[in-house]
C-alpha positions in Angstrom: 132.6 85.1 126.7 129.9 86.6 124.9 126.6 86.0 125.0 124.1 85.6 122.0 120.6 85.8 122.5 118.1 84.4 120.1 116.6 86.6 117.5 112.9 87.5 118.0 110.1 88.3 115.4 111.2 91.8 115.4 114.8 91.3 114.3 113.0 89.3 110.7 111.5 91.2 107.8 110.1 89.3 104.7 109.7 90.2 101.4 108.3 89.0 98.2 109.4 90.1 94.9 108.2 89.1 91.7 108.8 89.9 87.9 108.0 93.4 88.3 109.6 94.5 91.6 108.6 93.9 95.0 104.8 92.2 95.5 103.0 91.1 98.4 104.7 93.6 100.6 104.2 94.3 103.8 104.4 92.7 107.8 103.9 89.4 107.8 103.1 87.7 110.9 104.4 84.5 110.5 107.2 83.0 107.6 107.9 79.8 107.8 110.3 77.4 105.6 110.9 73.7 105.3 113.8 71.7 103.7 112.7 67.6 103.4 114.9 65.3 102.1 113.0 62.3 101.2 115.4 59.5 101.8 114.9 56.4 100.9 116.1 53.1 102.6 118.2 50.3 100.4 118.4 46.5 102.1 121.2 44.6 100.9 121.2 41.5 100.3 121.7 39.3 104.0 121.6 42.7 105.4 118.7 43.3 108.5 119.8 47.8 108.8 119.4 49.4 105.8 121.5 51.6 103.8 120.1 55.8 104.0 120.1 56.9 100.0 119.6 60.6 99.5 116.2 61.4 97.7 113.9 64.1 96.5 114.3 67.3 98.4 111.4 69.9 98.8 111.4 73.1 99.6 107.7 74.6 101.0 106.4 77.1 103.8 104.0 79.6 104.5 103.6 82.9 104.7 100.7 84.7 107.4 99.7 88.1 107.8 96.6 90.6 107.8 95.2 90.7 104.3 96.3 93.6 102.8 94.7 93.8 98.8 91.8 93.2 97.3 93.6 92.3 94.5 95.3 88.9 95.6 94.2 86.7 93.1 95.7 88.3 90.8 99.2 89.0 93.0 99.5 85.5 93.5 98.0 83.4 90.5 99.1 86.6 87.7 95.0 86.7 86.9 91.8 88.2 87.8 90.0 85.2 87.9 89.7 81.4 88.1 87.2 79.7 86.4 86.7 75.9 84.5 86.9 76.8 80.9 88.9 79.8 80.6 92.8 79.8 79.8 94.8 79.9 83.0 98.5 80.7 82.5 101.3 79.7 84.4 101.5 80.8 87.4 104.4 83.9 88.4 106.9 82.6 90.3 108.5 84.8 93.3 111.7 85.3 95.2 110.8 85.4 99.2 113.6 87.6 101.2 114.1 87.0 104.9 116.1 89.4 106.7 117.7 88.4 110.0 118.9 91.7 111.7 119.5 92.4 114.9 123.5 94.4 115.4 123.0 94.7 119.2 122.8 91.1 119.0 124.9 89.8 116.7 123.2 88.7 114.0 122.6 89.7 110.4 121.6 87.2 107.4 119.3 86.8 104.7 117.9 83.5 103.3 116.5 83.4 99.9 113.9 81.3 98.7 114.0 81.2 94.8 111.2 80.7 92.2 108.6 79.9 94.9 105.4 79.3 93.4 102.1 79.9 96.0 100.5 76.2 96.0 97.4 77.4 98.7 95.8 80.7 99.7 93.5 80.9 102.3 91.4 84.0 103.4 89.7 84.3 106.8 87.2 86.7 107.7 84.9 86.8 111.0 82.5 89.8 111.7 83.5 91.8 114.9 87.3 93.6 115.3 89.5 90.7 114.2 91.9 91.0 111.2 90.9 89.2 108.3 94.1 87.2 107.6 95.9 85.7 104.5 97.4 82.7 104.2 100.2 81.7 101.5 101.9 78.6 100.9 104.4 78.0 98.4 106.7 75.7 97.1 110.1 76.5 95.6 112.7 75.2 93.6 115.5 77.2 95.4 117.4 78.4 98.3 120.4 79.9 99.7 121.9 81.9 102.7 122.8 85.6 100.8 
């Protein structure tokens, strides 16, 4: 019998692709996705264990790596700038690619998080030789095994 061994971070590339083509490229360090299915819990009547009813489900993660661009306001929100009082469109929404590749090992798969909209982005800067890093977390509305 054959055995698998687990993939590693080497065997995944992500990619981010928005309305005009791929954005937000480049090695991330860290992906990470989370399905939640917020069940709720009925209690018959004269019943003491209740009954599991399917509920909202979320899709969120987060996205690490070195920062990259300058420009990353407006990568992620569409616009240069934030501020109280001006007009702040909706923001872009973004498909997230992870490709799970590895042929000496056996595996090969993509998941595909759709219409993911960045909810938090965090930047992180120290003086000395360490990476400033980027933080992204989204939320989506989508996702499937391609």
């Amino acid at each position: 019998m054959e055995r698998k061994e687990p993939l590693q971070g080497y065997d995944v590339k992500v990619s981010v692709i928005g309305t005009n083509g791929p954005e937000l490229v480049g090695e991330y360090q860290e992906a990470s996705v989370t399905i939640t299915n917020d069940i709720e819990e009925y209690v018959e009547m004269g019943e003491r264990i209740a009954m599991q009813l399917d509920g909202v489900i979320s899709i969120e993660g987060e996205l690490k790596r070195g920062c990259l661009y300058v420009d990353a306001i407006n990568r992620i929100y569409g616009q240069s700038s934030l501020r109280r009082g001006d007009a702040i469109s909706a923001s872009p929404r973004f498909t997230i690619m992870m490709s799970l590749k590895n042929k000496y090992k056996g595996h090969n798969g993509k998941i595909r998080i759709e219409r993911a909209l960045f909810n938090e982005w965090a930047l992180s800067a120290t003086a000395g030789k360490d990476v400033v890093s980027s933080n992204m977390k989204f939320k989506a509305e989508g996702i499937s095994q391609a």
